[in-house]
C-alpha positions in Angstrom: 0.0 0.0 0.0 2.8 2.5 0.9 4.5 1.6 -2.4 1.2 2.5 -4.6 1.1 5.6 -2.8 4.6 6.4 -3.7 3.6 5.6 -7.1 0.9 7.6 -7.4 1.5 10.9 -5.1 5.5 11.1 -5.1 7.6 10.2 -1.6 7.7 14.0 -0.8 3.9 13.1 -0.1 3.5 10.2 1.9 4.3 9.9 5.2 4.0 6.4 7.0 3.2 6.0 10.9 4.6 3.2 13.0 2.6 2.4 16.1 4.0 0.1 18.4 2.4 -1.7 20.9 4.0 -4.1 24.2 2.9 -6.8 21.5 4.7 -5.5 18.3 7.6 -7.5 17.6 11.7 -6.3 16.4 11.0 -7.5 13.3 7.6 -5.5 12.6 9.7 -2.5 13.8 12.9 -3.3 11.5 10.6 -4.5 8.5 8.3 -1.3 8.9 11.6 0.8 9.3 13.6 -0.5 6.2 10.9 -0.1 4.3 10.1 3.5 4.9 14.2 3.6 3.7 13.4 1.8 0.5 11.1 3.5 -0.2 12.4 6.8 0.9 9.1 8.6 2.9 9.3 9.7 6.5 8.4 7.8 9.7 6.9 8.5 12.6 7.1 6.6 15.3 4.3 7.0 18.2 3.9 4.4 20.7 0.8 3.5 22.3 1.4 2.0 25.1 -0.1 4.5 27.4 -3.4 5.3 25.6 -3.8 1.5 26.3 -2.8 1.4 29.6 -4.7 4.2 30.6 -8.2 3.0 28.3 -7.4 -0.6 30.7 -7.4 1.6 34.0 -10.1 3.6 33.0 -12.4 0.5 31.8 -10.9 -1.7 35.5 -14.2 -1.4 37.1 -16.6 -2.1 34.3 -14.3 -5.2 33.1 -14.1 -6.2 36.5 -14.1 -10.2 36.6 -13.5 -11.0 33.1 -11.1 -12.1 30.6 -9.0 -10.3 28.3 -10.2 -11.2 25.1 -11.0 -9.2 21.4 -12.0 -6.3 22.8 -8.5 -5.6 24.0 -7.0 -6.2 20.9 -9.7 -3.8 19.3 -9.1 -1.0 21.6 -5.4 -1.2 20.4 -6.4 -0.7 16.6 -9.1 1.9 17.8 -6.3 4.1 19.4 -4.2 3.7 16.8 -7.2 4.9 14.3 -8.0 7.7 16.6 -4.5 8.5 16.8 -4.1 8.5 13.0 -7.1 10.8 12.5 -5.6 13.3 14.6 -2.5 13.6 12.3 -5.0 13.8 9.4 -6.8 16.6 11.0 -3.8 18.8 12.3 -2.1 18.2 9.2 -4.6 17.6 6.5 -3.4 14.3 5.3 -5.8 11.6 3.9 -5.5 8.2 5.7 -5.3 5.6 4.2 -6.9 2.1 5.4 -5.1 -0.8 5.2 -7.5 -3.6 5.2 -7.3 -5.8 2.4 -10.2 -7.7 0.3 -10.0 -11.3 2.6 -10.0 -9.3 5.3 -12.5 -6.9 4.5 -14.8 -10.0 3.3 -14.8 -11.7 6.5 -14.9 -8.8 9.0 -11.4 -8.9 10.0 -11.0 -5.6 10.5 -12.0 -3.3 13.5 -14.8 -0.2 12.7 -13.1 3.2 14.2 -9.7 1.0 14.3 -7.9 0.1 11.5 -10.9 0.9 9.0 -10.6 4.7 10.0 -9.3 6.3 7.4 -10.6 8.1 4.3 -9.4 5.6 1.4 -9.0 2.3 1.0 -6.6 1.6 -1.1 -6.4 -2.4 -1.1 -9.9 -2.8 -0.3 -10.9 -5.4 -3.7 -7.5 -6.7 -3.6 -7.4 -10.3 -2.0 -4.8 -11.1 0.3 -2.7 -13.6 -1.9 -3.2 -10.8 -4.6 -1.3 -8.7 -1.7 1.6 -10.7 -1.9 1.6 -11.0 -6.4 1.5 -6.8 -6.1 4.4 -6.8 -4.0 6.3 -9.1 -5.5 5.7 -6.9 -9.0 6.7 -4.0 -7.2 10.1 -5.6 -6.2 10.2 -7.1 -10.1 9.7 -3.7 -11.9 11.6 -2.0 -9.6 14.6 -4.5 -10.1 15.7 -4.0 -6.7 13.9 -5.0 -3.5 11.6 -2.5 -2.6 9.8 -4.2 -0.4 11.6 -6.1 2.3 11.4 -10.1 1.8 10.6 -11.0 5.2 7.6 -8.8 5.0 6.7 -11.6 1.8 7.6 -14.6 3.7 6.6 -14.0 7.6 2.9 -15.2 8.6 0.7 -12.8 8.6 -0.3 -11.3 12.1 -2.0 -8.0 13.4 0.1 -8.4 16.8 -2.3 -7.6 19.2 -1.9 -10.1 21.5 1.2 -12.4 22.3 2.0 -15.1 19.2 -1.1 -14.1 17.2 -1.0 -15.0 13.9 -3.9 -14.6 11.4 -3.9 -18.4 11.2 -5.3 -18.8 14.6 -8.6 -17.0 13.8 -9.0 -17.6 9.7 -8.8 -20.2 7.9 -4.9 -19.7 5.6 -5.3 -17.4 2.7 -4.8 -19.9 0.1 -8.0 -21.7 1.4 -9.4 -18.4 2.1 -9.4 -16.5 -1.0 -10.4 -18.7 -3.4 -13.9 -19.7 -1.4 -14.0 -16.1 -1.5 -13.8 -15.7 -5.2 -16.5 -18.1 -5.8 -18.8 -16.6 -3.3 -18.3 -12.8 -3.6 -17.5 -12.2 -6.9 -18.8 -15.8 -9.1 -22.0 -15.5 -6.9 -21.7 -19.2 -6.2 -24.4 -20.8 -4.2 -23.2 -23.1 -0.7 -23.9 -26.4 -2.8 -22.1 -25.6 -5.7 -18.8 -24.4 -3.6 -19.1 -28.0 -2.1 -19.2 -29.4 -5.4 -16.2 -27.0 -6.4 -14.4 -29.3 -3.8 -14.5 -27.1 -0.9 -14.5 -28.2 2.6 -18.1 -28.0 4.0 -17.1 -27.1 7.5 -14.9 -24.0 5.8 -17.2 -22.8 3.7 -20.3 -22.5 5.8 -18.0 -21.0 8.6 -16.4 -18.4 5.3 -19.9 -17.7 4.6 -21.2 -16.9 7.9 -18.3 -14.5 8.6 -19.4 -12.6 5.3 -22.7 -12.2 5.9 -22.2 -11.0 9.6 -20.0 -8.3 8.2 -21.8 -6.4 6.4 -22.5 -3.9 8.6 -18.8 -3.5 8.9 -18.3 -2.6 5.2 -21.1 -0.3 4.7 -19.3 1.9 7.0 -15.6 1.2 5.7 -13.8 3.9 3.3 -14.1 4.3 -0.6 -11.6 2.3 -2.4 -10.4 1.8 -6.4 -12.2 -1.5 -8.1 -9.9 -4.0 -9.6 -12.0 -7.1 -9.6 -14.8 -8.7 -11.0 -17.0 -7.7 -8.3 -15.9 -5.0 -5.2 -17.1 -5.0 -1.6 -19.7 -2.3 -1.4 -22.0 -1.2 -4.0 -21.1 -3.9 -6.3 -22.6 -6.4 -3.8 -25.4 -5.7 -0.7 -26.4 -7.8 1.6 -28.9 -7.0 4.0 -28.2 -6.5 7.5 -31.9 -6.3 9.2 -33.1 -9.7 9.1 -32.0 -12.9 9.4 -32.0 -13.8 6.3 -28.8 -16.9 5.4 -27.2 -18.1 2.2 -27.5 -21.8 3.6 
């Protein structure tokens, strides 16, 4: 994403923001750094580990007696978001969202967190695509723009210890395809099976779509590049229970 908007708006114009959490690892903070060198745009680096601290005293009493879960690690992407707005309003710079087609499809993403922004650049490109872009960039560029680890690491949003994407989706190479045939072939839930598709991963694929809709109707503007975008290529109602299976 931060090479596109090189591409498209010059260096001089983008500016990338590093956020660092207790959770965030060295090599999200070398990989993050050595890009911004390649790639030649300033960094800033604001930690926020005391916005979290201080939303975790604040909330002590009402979370009294339960267990961290997912709304810790949402409050992390919210302060970041919040955090990220403020730069765009002091400084009038757009944001720009980094959630991705998979993850936008299946509501992994957090509203006011890391969907905050004004454009979504990736938004209708699926996560494996992620990966074919970036390894283009590096090709064209005939240098390594974009670091290889960043290519080769799994895929994690750090917000708790040893998370990994894995642990909550199914892997992207299962994922995106079942996408495909859903959101953008308009495949029905018998004819995925007969694709070849696990039953158990698709109805749980599908139920995660559906349930996010509400998610995306709120999330940024973003370019088309497929078949079929997120948004008003495709609706789904969100106030009844109506089920594809």
């Amino acid at each position: 994403m931060a090479s596109v908007a090189v591409d498209a708006i010059a260096r001089a114009n983008v500016t990338g923001v590093y956020m660092p959490s207790q959770y965030s690892s060295d090599e999200s903070r070398e990989d993050a750094a050595e890009l911004a060198r390649r790639l030649g745009v300033k960094m800033l680096t604001i930690p926020i580990h005391q916005p979290f601290n201080a939303y975790l005293n604040t909330l002590r009493g009402a979370f009294a007696h339960t267990k961290q879960d997912v709304t810790e690690e949402n409050i992390q992407a919210r302060i970041r978001g919040n955090i990220l707005m403020a730069l765009s309003n002091k400084f009038g710079w757009l944001v720009l969202t980094t959630g991705n087609k998979s993850e936008m499809s299946v509501g992994y993403a957090t509203l006011y967190g890391d969907m905050a922004g004004g454009f979504a650049v990736i938004k209708d490109v699926p996560k494996t695509m992620v990966y074919d872009v970036s390894k283009c960039v590096n090709r064209l560029a005939g240098r390594t723009v974009i670091p290889k680890r960043v290519l080769v690491k799994a895929p994690t949003a750090e917000l708790r210890p040893n998370q990994k994407d894995s642990d909550t989706l199914p892997p992207y190479s299962v994922l995106d395809p079942i996408l495909k045939a859903y959101v953008e072939d308009d495949k029905e839930f018998g004819e995925m099976i007969r694709m070849g598709f696990d039953r158990k991963t698709v109805e749980r694929v599908i139920r995660l779509v559906d349930s996010s809709e509400y998610k995306r109707r709120q999330a940024p503007p973003g370019v088309k590049i497929t078949s079929r975008g997120l948004g008003k290529d495709r609706r789904f109602p969100i106030t009844n229970r109506y089920k594809s299976f």
